[in-house]
C-alpha positions in Angstrom: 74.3 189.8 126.9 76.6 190.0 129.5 76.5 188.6 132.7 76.4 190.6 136.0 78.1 190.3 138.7 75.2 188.9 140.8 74.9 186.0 138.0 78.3 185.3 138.1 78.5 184.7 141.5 75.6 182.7 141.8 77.2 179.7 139.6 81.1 179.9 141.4 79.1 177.5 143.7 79.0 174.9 141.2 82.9 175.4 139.8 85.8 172.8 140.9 88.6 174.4 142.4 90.4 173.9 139.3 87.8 175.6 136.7 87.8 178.3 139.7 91.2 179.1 139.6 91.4 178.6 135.1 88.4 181.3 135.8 90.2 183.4 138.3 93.4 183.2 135.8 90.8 184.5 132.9 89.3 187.2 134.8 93.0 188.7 135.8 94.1 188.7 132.3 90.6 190.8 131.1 91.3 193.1 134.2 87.6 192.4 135.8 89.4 192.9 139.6 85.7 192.6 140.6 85.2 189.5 139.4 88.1 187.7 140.2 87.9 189.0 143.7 84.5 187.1 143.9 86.6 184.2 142.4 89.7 184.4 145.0 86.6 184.4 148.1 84.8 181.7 146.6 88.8 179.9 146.8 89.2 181.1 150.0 86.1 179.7 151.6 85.7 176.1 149.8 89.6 175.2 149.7 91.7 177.0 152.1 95.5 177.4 151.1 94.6 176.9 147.6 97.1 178.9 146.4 100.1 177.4 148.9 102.2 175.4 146.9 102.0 171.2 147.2 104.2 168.6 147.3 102.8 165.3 145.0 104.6 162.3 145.8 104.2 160.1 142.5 101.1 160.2 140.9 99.1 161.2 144.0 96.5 163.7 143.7 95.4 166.2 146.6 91.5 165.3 146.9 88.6 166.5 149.1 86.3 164.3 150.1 82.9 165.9 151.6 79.8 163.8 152.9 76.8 165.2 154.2 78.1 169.0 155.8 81.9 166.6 156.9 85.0 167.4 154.5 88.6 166.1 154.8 91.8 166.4 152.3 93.2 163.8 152.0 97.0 163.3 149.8 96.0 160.8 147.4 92.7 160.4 145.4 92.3 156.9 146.4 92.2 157.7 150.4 89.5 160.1 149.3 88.4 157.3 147.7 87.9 154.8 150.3 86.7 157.1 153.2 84.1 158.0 150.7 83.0 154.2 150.2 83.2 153.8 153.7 80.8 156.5 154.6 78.7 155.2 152.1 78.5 151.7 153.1 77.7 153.1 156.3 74.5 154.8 154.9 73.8 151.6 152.6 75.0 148.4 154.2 72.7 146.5 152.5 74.7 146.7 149.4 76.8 144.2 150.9 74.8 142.3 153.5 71.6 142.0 150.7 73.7 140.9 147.6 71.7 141.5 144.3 72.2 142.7 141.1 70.0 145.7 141.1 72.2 146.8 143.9 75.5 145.0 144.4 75.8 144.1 141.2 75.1 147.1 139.6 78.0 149.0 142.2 80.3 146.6 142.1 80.6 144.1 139.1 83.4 146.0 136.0 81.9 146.6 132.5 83.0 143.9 131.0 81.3 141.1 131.5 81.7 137.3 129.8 79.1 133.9 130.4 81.2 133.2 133.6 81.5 136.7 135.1 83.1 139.7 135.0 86.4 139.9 134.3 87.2 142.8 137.5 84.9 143.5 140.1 84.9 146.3 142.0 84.0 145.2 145.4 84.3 141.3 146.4 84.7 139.5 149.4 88.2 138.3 148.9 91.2 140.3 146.4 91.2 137.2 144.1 87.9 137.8 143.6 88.5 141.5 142.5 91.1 140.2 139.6 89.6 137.2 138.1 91.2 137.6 134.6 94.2 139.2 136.1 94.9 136.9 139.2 98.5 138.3 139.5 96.9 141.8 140.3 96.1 140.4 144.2 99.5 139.5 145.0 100.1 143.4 145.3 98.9 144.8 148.1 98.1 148.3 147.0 95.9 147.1 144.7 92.9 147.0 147.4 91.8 147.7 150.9 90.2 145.8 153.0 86.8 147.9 154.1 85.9 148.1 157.7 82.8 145.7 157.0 85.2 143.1 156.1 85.1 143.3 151.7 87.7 144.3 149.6 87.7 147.5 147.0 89.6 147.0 143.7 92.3 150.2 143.7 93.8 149.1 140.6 91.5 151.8 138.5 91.6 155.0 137.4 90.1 158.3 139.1 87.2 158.6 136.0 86.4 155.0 137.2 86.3 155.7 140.9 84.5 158.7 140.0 81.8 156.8 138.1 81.5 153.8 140.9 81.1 156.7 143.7 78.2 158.0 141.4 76.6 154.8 141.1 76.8 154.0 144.5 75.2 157.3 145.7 72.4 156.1 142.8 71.0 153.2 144.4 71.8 155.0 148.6 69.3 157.8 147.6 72.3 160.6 147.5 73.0 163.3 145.3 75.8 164.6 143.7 77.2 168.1 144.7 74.6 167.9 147.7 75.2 164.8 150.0 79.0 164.3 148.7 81.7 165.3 145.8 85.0 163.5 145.8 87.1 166.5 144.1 91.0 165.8 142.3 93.1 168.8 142.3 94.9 168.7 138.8 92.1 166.1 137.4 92.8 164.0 134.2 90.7 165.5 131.4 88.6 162.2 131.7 87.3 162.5 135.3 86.9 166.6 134.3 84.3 165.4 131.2 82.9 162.6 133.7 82.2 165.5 136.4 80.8 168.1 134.3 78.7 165.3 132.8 77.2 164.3 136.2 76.7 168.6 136.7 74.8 168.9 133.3 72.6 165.9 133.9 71.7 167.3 137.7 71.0 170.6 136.3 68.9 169.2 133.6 67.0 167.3 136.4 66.7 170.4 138.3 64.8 172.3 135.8 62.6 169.5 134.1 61.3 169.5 138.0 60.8 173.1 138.8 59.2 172.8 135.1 56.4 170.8 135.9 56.0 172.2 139.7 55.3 175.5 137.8 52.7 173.6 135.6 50.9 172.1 138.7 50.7 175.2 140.4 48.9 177.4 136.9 46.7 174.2 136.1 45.1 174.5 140.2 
């Protein structure tokens, strides 16, 4: 069946700017002008100068960072990053002033994990605490920043990672996804891509499970 335009413009809300402009791109090629003229606004209002060509210095990635109604671009996915973590520490500073493993832990200690400790943490109160297998890492500088509150954030990972630390961070400070914040790489690796649409399908899941049982409460009373 298929979809009208009121449909389709319904869901550009919940596109990145780069499956926006792959859907703009497909929507030119079948000749729907009406459609892809609902794509280009949708562009046009959620990342201006889209289409104005970039300069990428390395591996930087554009990114925009948004938090709670503020948004800022930023040249590099990592400065994105680190406002981000910023303005959530600023929400949650218990995270680091109330160290536990339900919170801290579960932010800021890596995956892997041995009897003495993880082998990478994400956050720690000194860089040679970030690299503990990898102790060389904290002689470079770029590989952290030293947050306003006085701990240190591991840069030395990819976006998918940052991605995923952002997300459990807004887990245990009561934010959401898409609503409080989104941390968004122009050109992203197919890995952060799968990890985004991921977090989408799981809050859309969520969304309807709830409206589910609201509907049942209201034709049981």
């Amino acid at each position: 069946m298929p979809v009208s335009l009121e449909q389709f413009c319904a869901r550009l809300a919940t596109y990145s700017r780069a499956e926006l402009e792959q859907l703009l791109r497909n929507c030119l090629q079948q000749g729907k002008t009406d459609y892809a003229r609902e794509v280009k606004d949708s562009l046009d209002a959620r990342f201006p100068a889209w289409d104005k060509p970039r300069t990428r210095r390395g591996c930087s990635r554009t990114t925009i960072a948004r938090f709670r109604g503020k948004a800022q671009e930023f040249d590099s996915a990592r400065g994105a990053y680190i406002w981000l973590v910023e303005r959530f520490a600023e929400v949650n500073p218990e995270i680091f002033t109330d160290v536990r493993w339900e919170t801290t832990g579960y932010v800021g200690v890596g995956k892997r994990r041995g009897p003495d400790g993880a082998a990478r943490n994400y956050f720690a109160r000194t860089p040679a605490k970030l690299f503990r297998k990898s102790p060389a890492l904290a002689d470079t500088q770029s590989n952290y920043h030293r947050l306003s509150n006085g701990w240190y954030v591991n840069l030395n990972l990819n976006t998918r990672e940052n991605f995923e630390i952002l997300c459990r961070f807004s887990a245990v400070s009561g934010l959401a996804h898409d609503i409080d914040w989104d941390w968004e790489v122009f050109d992203p690796t197919e890995q952060l891509h799968v990890s985004r649409r991921r977090v989408q399908l799981a809050a859309e899941l969520d969304k309807e499970i709830n409206e589910f049982f609201a509907q049942s409460s209201k034709s049981d009373s």
